[in-house]
C-alpha positions as CSV (number, residue, x, y, z in Angstrom):
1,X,4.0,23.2,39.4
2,X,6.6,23.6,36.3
3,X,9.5,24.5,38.5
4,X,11.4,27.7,37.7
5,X,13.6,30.5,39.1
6,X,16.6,32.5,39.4
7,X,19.0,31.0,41.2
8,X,17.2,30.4,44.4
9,X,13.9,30.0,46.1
10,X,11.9,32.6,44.2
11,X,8.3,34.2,45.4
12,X,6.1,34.6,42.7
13,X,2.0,35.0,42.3
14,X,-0.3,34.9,45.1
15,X,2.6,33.5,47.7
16,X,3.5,30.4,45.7
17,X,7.3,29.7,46.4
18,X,9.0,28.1,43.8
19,X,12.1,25.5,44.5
20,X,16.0,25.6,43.2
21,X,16.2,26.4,39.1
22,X,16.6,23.1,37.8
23,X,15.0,23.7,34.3
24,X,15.2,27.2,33.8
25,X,17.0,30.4,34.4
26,X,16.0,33.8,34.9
27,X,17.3,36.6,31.7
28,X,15.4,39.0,31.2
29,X,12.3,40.6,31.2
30,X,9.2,41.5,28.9
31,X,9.1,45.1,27.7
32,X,6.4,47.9,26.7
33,X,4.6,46.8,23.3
34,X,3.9,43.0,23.8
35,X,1.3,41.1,22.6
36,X,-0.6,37.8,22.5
37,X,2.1,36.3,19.7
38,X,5.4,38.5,19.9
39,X,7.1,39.9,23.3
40,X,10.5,42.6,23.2
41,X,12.5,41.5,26.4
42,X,15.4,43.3,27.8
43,X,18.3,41.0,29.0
44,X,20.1,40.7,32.3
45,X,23.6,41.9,32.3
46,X,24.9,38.6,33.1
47,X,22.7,36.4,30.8
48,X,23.6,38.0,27.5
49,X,26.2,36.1,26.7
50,X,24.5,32.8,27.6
51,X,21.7,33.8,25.5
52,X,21.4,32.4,21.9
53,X,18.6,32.9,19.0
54,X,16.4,29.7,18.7
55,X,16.6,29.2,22.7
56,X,13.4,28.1,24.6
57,X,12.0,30.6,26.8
58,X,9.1,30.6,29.4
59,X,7.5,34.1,30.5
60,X,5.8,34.1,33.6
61,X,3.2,36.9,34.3
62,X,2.3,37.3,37.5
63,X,-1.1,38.1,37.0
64,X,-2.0,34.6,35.3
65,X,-1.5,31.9,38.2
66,X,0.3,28.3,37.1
67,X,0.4,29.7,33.2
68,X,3.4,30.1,31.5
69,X,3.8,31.5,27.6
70,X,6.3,29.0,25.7
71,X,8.4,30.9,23.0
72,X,11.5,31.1,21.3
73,X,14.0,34.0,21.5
74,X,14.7,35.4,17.9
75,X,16.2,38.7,16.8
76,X,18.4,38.9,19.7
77,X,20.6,42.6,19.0
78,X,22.9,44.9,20.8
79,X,22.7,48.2,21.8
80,X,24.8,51.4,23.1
81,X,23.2,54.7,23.7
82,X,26.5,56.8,22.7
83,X,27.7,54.8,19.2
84,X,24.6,54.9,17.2
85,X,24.2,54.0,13.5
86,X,22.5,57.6,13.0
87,X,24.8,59.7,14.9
88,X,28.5,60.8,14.8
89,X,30.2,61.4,18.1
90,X,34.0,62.0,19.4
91,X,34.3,58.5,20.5
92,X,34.0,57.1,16.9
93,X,37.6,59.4,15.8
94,X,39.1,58.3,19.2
95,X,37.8,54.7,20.3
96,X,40.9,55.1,22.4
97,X,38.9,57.0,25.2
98,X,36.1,54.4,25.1
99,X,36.3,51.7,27.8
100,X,34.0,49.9,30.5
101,X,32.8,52.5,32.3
102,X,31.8,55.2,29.8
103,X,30.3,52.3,27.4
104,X,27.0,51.3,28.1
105,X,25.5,48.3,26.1
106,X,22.4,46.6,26.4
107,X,20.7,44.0,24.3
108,X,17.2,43.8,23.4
109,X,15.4,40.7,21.5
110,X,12.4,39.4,20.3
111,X,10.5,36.3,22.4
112,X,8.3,34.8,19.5
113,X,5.0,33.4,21.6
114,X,4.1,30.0,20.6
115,X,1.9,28.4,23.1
116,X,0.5,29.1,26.6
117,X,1.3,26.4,29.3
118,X,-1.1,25.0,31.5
119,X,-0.4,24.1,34.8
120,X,-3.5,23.4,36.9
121,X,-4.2,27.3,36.3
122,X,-7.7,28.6,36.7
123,X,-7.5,29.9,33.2
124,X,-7.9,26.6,31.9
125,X,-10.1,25.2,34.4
126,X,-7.3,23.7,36.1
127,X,-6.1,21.3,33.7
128,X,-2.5,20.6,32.4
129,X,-1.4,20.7,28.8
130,X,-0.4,23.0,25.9
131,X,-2.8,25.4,24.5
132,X,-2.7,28.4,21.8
133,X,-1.6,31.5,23.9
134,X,-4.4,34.5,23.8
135,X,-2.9,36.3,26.4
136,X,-0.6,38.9,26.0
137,X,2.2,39.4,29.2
138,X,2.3,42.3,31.1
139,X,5.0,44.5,30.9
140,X,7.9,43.8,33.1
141,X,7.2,39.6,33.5
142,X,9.9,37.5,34.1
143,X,11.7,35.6,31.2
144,X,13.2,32.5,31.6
145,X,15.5,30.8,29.4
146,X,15.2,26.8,29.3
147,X,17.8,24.4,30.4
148,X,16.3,20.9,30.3
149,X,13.1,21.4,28.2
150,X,12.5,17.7,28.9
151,X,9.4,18.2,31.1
152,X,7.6,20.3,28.6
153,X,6.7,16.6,27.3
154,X,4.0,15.4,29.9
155,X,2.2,18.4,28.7
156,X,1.6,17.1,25.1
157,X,-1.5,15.5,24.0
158,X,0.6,12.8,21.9
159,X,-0.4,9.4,22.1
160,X,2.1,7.9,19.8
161,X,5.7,9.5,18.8
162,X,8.7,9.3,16.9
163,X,11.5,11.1,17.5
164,X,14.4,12.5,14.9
165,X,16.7,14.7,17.1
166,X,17.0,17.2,19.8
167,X,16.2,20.9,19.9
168,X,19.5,22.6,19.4
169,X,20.1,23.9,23.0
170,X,17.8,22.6,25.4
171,X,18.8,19.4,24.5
172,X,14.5,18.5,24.3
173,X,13.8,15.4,22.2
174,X,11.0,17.0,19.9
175,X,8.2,14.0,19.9
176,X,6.7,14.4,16.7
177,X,3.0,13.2,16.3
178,X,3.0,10.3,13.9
179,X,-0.7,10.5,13.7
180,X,-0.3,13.5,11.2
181,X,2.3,11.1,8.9
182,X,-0.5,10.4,6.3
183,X,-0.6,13.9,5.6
184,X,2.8,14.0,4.1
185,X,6.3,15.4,5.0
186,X,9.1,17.3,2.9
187,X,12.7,17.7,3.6
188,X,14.8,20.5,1.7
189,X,17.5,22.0,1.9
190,X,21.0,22.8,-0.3
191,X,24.1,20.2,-1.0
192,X,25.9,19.3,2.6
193,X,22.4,20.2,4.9
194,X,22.3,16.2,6.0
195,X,19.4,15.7,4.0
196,X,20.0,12.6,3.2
197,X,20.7,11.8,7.0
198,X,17.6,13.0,7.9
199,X,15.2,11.3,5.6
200,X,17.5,7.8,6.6
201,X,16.6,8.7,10.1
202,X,12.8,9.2,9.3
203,X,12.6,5.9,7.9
204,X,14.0,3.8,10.7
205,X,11.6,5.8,13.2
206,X,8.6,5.4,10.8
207,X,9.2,1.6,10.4
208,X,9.7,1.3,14.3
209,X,6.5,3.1,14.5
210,X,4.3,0.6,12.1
211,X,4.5,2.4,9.1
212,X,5.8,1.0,5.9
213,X,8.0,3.0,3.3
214,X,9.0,2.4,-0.1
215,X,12.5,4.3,-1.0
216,X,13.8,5.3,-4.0
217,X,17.1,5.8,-4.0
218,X,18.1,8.2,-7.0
219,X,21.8,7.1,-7.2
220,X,22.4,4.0,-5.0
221,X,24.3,5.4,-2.5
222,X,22.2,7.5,0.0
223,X,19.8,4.6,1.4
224,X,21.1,1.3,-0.4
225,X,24.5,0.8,1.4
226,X,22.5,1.9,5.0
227,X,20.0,-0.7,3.8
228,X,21.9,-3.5,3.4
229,X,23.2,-2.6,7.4
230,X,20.0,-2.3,8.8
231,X,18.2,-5.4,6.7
232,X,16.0,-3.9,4.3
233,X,15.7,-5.1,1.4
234,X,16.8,-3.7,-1.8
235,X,15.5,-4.2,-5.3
236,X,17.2,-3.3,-8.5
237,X,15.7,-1.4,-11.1
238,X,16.2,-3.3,-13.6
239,X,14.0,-5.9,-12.2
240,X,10.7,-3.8,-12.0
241,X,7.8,-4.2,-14.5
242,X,7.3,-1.5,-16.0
243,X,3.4,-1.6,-17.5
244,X,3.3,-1.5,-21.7
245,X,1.6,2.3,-21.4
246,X,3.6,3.7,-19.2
247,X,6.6,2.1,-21.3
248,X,5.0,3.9,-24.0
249,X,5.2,7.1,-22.1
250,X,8.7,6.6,-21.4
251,X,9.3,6.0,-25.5
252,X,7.0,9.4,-26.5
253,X,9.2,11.2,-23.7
254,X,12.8,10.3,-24.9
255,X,11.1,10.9,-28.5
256,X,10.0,14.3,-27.3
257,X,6.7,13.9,-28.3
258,X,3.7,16.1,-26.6
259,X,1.0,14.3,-24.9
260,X,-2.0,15.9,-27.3
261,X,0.4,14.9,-30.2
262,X,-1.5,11.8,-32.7
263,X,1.9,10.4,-33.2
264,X,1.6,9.4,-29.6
265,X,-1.2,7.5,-29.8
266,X,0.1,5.5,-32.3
267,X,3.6,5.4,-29.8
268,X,1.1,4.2,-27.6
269,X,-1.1,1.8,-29.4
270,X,2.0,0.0,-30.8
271,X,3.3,-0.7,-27.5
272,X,0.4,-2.4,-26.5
273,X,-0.3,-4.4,-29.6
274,X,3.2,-5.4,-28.8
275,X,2.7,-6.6,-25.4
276,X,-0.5,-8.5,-27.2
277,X,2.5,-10.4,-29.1
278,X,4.8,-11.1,-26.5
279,X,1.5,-12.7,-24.4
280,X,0.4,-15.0,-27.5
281,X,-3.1,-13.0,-27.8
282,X,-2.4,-12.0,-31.4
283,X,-0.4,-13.9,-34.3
284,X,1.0,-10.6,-35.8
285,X,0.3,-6.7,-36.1
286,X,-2.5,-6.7,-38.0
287,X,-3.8,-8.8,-36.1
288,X,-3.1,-7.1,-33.1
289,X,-4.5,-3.5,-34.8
290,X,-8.2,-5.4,-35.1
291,X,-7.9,-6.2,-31.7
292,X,-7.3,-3.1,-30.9
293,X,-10.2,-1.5,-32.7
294,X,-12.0,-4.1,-31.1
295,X,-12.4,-5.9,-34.8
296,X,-11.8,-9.4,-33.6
297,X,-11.1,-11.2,-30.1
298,X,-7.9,-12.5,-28.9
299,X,-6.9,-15.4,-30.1
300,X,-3.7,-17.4,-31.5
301,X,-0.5,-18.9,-29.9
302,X,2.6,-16.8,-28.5
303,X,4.9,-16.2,-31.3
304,X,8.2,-16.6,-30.6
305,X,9.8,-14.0,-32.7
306,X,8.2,-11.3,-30.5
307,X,8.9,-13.3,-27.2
308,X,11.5,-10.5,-26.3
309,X,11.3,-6.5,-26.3
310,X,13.4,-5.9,-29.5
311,X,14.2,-2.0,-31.0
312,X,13.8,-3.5,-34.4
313,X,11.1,-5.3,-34.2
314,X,9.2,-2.3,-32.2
315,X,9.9,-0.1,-35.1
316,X,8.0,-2.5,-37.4
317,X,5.5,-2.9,-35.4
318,X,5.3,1.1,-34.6
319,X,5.2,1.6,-38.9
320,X,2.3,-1.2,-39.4
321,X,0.5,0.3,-36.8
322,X,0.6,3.6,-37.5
323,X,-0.2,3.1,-41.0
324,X,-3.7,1.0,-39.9
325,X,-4.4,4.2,-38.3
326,X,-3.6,6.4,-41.4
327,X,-0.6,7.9,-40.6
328,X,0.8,9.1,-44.3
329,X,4.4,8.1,-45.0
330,X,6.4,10.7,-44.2
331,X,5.1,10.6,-40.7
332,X,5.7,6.9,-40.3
333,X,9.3,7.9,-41.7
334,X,9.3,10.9,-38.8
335,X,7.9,8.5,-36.2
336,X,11.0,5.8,-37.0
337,X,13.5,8.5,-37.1
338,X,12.5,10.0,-33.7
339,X,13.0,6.4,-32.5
340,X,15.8,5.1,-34.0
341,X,17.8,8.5,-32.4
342,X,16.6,9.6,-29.6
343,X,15.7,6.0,-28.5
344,X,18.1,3.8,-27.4
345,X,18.9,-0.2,-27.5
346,X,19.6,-0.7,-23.5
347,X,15.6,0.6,-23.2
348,X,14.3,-2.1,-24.7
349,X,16.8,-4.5,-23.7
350,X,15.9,-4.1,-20.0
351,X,12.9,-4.6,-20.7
352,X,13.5,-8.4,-20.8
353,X,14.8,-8.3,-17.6
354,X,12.1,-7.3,-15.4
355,X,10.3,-9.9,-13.5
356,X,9.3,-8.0,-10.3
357,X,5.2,-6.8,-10.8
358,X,4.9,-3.5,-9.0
359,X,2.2,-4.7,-7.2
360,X,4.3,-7.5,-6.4
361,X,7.2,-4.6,-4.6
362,X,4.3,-3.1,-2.5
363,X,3.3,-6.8,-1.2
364,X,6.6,-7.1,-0.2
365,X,6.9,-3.2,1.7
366,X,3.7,-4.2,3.2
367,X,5.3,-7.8,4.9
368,X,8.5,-6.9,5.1
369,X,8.0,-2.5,6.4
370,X,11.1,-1.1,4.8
371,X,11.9,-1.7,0.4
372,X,14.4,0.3,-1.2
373,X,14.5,0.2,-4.9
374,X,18.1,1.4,-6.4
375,X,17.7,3.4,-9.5
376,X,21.1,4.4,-10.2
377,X,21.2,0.9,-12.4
378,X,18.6,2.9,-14.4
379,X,20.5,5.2,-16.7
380,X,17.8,7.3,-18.4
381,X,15.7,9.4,-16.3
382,X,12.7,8.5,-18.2
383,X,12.9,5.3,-17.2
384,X,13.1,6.0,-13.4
385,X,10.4,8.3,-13.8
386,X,8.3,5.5,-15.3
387,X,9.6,3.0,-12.2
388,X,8.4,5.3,-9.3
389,X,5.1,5.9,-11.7
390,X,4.0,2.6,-12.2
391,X,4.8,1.7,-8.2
392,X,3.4,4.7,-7.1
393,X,-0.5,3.5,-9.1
394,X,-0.1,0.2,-8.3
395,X,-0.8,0.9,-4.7
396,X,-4.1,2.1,-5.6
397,X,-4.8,-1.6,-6.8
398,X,-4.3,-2.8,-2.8
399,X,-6.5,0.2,-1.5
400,X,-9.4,-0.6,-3.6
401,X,-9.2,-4.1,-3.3
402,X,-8.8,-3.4,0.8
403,X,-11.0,-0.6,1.4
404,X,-8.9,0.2,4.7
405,X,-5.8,2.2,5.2
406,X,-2.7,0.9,4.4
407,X,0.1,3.1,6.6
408,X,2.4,3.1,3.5
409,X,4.5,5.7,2.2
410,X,6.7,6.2,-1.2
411,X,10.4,7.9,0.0
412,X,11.4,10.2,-3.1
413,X,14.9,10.6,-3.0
414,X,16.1,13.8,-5.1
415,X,12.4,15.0,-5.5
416,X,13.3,17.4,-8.1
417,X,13.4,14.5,-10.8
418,X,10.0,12.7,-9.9
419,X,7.9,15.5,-8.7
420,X,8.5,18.7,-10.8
421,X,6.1,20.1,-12.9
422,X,7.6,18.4,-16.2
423,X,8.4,14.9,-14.7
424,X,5.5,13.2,-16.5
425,X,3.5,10.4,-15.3
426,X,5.9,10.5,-11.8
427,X,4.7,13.9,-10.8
428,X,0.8,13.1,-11.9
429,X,0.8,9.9,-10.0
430,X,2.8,11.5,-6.3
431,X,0.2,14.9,-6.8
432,X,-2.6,12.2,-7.0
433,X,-1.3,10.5,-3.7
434,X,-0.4,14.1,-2.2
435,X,-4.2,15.2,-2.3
436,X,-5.6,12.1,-2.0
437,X,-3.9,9.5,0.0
438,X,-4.2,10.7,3.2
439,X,-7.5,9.0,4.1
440,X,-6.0,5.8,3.1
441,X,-3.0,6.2,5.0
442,X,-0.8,6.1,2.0
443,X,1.2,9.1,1.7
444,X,4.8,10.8,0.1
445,X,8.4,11.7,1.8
446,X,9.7,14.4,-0.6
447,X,13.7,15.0,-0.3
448,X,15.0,18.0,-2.9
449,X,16.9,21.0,-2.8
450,X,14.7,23.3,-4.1
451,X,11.0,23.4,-3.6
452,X,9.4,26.6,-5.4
453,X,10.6,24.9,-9.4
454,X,11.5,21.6,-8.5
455,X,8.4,20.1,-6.7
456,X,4.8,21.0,-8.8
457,X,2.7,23.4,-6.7
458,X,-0.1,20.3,-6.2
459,X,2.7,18.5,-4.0
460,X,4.0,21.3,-1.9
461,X,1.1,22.8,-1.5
462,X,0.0,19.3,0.4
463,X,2.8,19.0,2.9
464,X,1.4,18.9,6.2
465,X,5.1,18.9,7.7
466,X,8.2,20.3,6.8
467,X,11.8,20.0,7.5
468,X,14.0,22.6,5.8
469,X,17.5,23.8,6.4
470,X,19.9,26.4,4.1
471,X,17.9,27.0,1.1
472,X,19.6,27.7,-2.5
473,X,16.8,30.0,-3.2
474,X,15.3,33.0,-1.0
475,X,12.2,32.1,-3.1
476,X,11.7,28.7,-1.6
477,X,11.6,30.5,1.9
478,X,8.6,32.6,0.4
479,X,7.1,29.9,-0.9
480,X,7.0,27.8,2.7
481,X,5.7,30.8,4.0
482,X,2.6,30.6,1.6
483,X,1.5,27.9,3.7
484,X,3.4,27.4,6.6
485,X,3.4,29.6,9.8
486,X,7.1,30.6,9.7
487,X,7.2,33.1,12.2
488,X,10.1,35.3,12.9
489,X,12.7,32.9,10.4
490,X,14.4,34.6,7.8
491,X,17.5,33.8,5.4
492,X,19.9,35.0,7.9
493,X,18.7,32.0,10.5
494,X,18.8,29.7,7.6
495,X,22.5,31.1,7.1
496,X,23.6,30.0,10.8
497,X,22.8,26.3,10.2
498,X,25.2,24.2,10.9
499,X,25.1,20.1,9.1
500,X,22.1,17.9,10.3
501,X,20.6,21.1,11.7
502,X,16.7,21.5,10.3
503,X,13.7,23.4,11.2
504,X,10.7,21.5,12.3
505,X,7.3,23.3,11.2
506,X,3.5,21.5,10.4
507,X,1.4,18.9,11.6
508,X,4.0,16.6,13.5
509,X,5.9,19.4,15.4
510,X,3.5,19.5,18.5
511,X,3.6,23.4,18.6
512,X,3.3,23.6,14.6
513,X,5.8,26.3,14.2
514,X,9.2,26.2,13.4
515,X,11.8,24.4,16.2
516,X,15.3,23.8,15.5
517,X,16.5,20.4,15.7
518,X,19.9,18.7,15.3
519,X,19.4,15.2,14.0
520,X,20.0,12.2,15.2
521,X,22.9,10.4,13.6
522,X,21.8,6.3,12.7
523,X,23.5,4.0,14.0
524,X,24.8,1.4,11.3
């Protein structure tokens, strides 16, 4: 039997004795007005003080043999029958006269039901393991506050687990279920939370586990210094090829063009006619515009004038193009102002530097578990944006080509940037793997601050697991709550969080609703 009591032997149910507390201890018990989720327990004298919101608590109802109800203690709040908010009394104009013996305090809280414990009761057919609770405790049950959750453990249906930290104050290491991974995880919380931390932490359990990660590190120094510690390999920006259209979409982007505007298609059209150049399939732009229309069929040697990505030479390109496609003058002349100022050189010049094939990067995650690419070399946004876009498809390559899941998962560091609802080609291609990855095993790690502006409502609303911590919005609470069970947590728990402290809620946690953790520091 789960082994609980008071302080001593302790006769409980149908004359089953149980032994010396060892994981538990008697605080309280369960008041009028309970049900089969929520429970108001009154506290022992001598427990209130070791009693703390977010503890563990087992509530044992004599009627239900070898059953316990698992919850955690929330809303925990102090009472006194003479000094009430509503009422005006003597004492309050002479607290002098108060003292120990006229003052009677009590405290009441809140025990919010999250799973019913089986034990080898006959309520389960006499089986062990965690169930959803249907019962609702009697009146007057016992309530036990947990000291070493540890044994909970055995009674979870987990075949394979990683773990991130401990629950706050009974010290339990949370397993959490990597068999729900696929179906995708966010992190959030403000500045300072230990976000960072945390994902780090994810990564090194998830690669333990089998699982490999891609991680983009927004400004080089979250992941890439850890990296080089733990022996994951890093990649530079600047050495990813970026493919001609989404190049393009990086150019209409900084140009601020719409994506139903014509002069993007000519934006477009010139960028690949002149990736046709640099590859030797056509002699010169005109060339390269019959090709296009599908006029006449590659053909020609590489010119060497076009061997390099060149702003100039772009522009010329851009204006002969354009023109084939009957753009009038002045909106050639718009389309090379827009470029020539809002464009600048070092996009075109790292262009020529890229030698890494995004398909290529995913190989290498795939053989080697762990690839962090450093963005901070990237100084435009666009340009990361087109990076994590042009990885992020590429993997669908491998899955096609494989037909099988692939366990691998793209880390966005500083979410807010890739995955809001104006991020371009980023956000399409991580909403695309958000709803439809999960049966290939290839899934997302979302890190940001915010959630309810930053990350688009097609990613969020996918998240089977959630970590969150303080919040810069009450907003983003609400919007958890739209899809996540939540409970009993509100701002003001949010508010008592403490650095690397994070709520657990989803798929993973084995209870589903929200357990506090402290994380796990990584060792370097």
């Amino acid at each position: 039997m789960l082994i609980i009591s008071k302080v001593a032997t302790y006769s409980i149910g149908r004359g089953k004795m149980l032994p010396l507390a060892r994981i538990a201890k008697e605080v309280g018990i369960v008041l009028s007005g309970a049900n089969a989720l929520y429970a108001p327990v009154a506290l022992r004298r001598d427990a209130e003080l070791e009693v703390r919101e977010e503890d563990l608590v087992l509530i044992y109802d004599d009627r239900f043999e070898n059953y316990y109800m698992l919850g955690v203690l929330r809303w925990v709040t102090r009472y006194e029958p003479f000094l009430r908010r509503a009422t005006h009394n003597v004492y309050i104009e002479h607290p002098e006269a108060l003292n120990t013996d006229i003052v009677m305090p009590f405290t009441n809280a809140l025990v919010e039901i999250y799973a019913g414990i089986c034990d080898g009761s006959p309520l389960c057919g006499g089986r062990q393991g965690i169930d959803s609770n249907i019962y609702a405790p009697t009146p007057s049950s016992k309530v036990y506050k947990l000291i070493d959750a540890s044994l909970l453990t055995k009674y979870l249906a987990i075949s394979k687990a990683i773990h991130v930290g401990v629950h706050k104050y009974s010290k339990w290491r949370l397993p959490l279920d990597v068999h729900w991974v696929p179906y995708h995880i966010g992190v959030f919380g403000a500045t300072g939370t230990g976000k960072s931390r945390l994902v780090l932490k994810l990564v090194e359990e998830l690669s333990k586990a089998g699982f490999n990660l891609i991680v983009f590190d927004h400004s080089g120094v979250d992941y890439v210094p850890a990296a080089k510690k733990l022996g994951w390999e890093v990649v530079d920006a600047n050495e990813i090829v970026i493919p001609p259209l989404v190049f393009a979409q990086t150019i209409s982007e900084l140009m601020g063009l719409s994506s139903s505007s014509t002069l993007k298609d000519y934006v477009d059209l010139a960028t690949v006619c002149y990736d046709k150049l640099r590859r030797g399939e056509a002699s010169n732009p005109s060339t390269c515009f019959q090709q296009v229309s599908g006029v006449v069929k590659s053909g020609g040697n590489k010119v060497q004038k076009y061997e390099r990505w060149d702003k100039q030479l772009f522009r010329e390109v851009l204006a002969i193009v354009a023109r084939r496609f009957g753009a009038r003058d002045h909106t050639v002349y718009k389309l090379t102002v827009l470029l020539d100022y809002y464009v600048p050189d070092y996009v075109f010049e790292t262009m020529n530097r890229r030698s890494v094939e995004p398909i290529e990067l995913v190989e290498r995650a795939l053989e080697k578990h762990v690839v962090v690419v450093d963005l901070s070399s990237e100084r435009n946004v666009e340009v990361k944006r087109a990076i994590v876009a042009s990885i992020a498809s590429s993997v669908w390559s491998i899955i096609y080509r494989r037909l099988e899941p692939i366990k691998l998962g793209l880390v966005i560091d500083e979410a807010q940037n890739y995955a809001c609802e104006y991020c371009g080609n980023a956000a399409k291609e991580l909403e695309t793997v958000a709803r439809e990855g999960r049966k290939w095993g290839y899934f997302i790690i979302v890190a940001s601050q915010r959630i309810a502006k930053d990350i688009r409502p097609g990613i969020r609303s996918n998240l089977g697991t959630v970590f969150f911590s303080r919040l810069q919005s009450r907003n983003d609470l609400q919007e958890l709550a739209g899809y996540l069970d939540l409970g009993r947590v509100t701002e003001a728990s949010l508010a008592m969080l403490s650095r690397r402290e994070f709520y657990v809620a989803g798929l993973m946690n084995p209870l589903r609703r929200p357990l506090l953790l402290h994380i796990d520091e990584v060792t370097l």
